[in-house]
N, C-alpha and C positions, 0 to 999 in steps of 0.2 A: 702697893697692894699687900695687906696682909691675910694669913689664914689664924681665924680665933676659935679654942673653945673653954667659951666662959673665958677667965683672965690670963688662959694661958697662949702665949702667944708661939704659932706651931710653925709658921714660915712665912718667911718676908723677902717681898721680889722689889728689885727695881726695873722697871719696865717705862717706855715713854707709850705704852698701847695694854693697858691693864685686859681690855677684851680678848683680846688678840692671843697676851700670854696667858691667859684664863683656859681658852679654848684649846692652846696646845696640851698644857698642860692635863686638860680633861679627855684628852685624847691620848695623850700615853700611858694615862690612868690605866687602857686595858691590858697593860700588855706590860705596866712597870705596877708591881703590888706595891712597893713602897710608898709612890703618889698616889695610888688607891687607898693607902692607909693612911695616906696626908685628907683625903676629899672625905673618906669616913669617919673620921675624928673634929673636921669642919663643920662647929657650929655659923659660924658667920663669918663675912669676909669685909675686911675695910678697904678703900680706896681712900687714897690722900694725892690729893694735886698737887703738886708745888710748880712753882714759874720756871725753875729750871732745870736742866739736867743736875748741874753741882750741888743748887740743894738739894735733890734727891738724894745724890750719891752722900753727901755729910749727915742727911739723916738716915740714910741705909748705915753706911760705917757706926753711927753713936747708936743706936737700936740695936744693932748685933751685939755689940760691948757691954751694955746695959741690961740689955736682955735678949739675950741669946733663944733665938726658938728652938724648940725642942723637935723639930723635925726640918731644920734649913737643908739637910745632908742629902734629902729626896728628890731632886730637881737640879741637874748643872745645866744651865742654863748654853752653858758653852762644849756641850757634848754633840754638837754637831756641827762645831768650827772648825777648820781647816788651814794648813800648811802649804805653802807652796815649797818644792824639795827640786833640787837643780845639781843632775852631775852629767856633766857631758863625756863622765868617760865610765859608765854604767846604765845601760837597757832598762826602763826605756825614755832616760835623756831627764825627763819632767816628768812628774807623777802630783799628784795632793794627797795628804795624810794628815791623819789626825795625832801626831805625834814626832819628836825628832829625834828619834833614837838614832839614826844610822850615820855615817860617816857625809850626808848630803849635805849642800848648803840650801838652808833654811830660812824661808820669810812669812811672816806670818803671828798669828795666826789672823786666816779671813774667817769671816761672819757669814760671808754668802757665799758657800762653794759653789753654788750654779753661776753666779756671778763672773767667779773666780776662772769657774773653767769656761764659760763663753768670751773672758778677756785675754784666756790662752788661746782659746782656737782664732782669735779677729789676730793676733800678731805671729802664731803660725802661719796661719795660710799667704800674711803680707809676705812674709821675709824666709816664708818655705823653711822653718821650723820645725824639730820633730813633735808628732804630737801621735805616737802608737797608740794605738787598740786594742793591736793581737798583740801573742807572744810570737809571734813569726815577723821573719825580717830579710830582708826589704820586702814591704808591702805595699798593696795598691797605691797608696799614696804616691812612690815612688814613680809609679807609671802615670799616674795619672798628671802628674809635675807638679801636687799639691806640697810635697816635702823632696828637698833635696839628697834625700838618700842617704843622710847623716850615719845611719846604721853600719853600713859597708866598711866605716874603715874601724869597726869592734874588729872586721878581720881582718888583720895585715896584708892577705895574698888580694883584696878584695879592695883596699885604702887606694885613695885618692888625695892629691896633695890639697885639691880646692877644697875639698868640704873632712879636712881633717877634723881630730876630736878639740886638736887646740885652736882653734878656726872656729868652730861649734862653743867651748867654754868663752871664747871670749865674742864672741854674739849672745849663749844667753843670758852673760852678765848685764852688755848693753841695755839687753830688751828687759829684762827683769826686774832689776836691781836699782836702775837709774833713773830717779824720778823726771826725766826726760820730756817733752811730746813729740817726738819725733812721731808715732806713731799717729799717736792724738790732730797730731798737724796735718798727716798725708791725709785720714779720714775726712776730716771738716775740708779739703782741699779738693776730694774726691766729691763729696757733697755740693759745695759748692757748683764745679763744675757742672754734675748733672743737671741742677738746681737752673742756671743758667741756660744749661740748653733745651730746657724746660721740661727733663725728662722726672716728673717731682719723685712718682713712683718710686723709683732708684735712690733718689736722694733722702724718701723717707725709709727707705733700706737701711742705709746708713746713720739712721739718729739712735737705734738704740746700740748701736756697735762705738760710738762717738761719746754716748753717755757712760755705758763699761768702759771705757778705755781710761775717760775723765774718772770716774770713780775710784781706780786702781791706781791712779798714778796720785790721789789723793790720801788711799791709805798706804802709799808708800813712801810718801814724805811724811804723814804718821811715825812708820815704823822707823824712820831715821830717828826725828827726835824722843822717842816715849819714853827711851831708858835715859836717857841724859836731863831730862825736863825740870827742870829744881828751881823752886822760886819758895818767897817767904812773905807773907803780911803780919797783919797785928791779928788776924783773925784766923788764919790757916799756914801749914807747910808742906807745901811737895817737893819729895826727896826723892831722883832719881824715877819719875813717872809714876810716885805711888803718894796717897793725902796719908801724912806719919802724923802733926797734929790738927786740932779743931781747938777753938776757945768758943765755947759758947754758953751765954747764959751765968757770964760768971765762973764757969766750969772749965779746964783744960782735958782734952781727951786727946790721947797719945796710941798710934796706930802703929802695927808693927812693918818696918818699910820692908823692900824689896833686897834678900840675900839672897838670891840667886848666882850664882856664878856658871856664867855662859860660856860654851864654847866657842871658838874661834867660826865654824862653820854656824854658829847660831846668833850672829851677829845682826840679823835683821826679825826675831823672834824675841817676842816674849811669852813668858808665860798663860797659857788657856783662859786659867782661873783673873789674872787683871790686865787684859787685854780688854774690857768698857772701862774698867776705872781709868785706865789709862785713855780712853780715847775721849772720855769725857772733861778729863783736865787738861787733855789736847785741846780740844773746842772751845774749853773755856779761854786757856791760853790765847787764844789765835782770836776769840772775838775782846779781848783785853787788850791786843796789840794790833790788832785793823789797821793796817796803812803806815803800822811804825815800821822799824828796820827788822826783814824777818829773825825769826828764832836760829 
């Protein structure tokens, strides 16, 4: 989808729901003057289909190069993506942020923070997980035996050896980090069951907690490969989870790769800004290798 006035071309989306992004976008119109200056300056708008995501993304990449809009800078499309941030030995335990500035270790970034955080709270509540509110501590949670009380031992006189902080970091490494079903298995296990004892009610409880769970442990085998993802044909090359060249039309177009330099605790992050490019040349990858030996 683009925005035109007359031959100049003012911003260009990729999008797989051009209505969709239409509408958000005319709705922060009231409240962001920039994209109100994008909507008043739009003479007309193009839609272009294409079959897939990757063509989109090679012809979004050569249309920026080529001609760059003069108003792309009004619209991040990933300004309301999100981080998952894990220190077991810092209040309060898990948080999500739109950034990774602090000393936490870092996964991310997700797309769908409501997502994000109803696939924290279905693996808190299994494995009594912190997942605070307040800034006060220990909280109903505690009483009510929904979280094990992990907070208590920030105070040494208050510490308990079972549910210490290193006891805590190495659970929410398990539960976070490892693209695992432990999780995923007990739910479909519990479903099951109900299912069976033909309580369905319950067991259609459990399908949209079964689909989060699946969803998260899918982009977190994502996030393993994005940065490493390097492959080459006669027609494209991905270097380290980012498209550096195109040959099209006769034409070579040469894209600038990904220098980033991550820290240690930013090992399952990447950057805001090509976190779709990157998820798109995941997808592509993985329907190019169907059934081969994985990535």
């Amino acid at each position: 989808m683009s925005f035109w006035a007359r031959e100049e071309l003012l911003h260009l989306v990729l999008t797989p729901n051009s209505k969709r992004r239409y509408e958000l976008m005319k709705q922060k119109s009231d409240d962001n003057s920039l994209i109100l200056e994008l909507f008043n300056k739009t003479e007309y708008i193009k839609i272009e289909p294409l079959e897939s995501a990757m063509q989109g993304l090679i012809r979004y990449k050569i249309t920026l190069q080529v001609n760059p809009p003069s108003l792309q800078h009004v619209f991040n499309r990933w300004e309301n993506y999100v981080y998952l941030a894990l220190n077991a030995y810092e209040y309060p335990f898990i948080r999500t942020t739109g950034n990774t500035n602090d000393e936490w270790l870092y996964l991310g970034p997700f797309r769908d923070r409501f997502a994000l955080v109803d696939a924290l709270d279905t693996v808190c509540k299994i494995l009594r997980l912190p997942r605070c509110e307040t800034g006060d501590w220990p909280c109903q949670k505690l009483e009510d035996g929904s979280c094990a009380g992990w907070c208590r031992s920030l105070d040494e006189a208050n510490a308990q050896e079972e549910y210490s902080l290193e006891k805590l970091d190495a659970l929410l490494k398990e539960s976070f980090l490892k693209p695992s079903d432990g999780v995923l298995e007990m739910l479909i296990y519990e479903k099951d069951k109900y299912f069976n004892d033909l309580e369905f009610a319950k067991a259609d409880l459990l399908s949209d907690e079964i689909e989060i769970q699946a969803k998260y442990r899918d982009w977190l085998q994502f996030l393993y490969v994005a940065r490493q993802l390097s492959w080459e044909t006669d027609y494209i090359q991905v270097l380290n989870g980012r498209l550096v060249k195109v040959k099209a039309k006769d034409r070579e177009y040469n894209f600038l790769p990904d220098n980033t330099i991550y820290r240690d605790n930013e090992r399952l992050a990447l950057n805001l800004a090509d976190v779709d490019e990157a998820r798109i040349l995941y997808d592509y990858w993985m329907s190019q290798h169907k059934g081969k030996e994985d990535v």
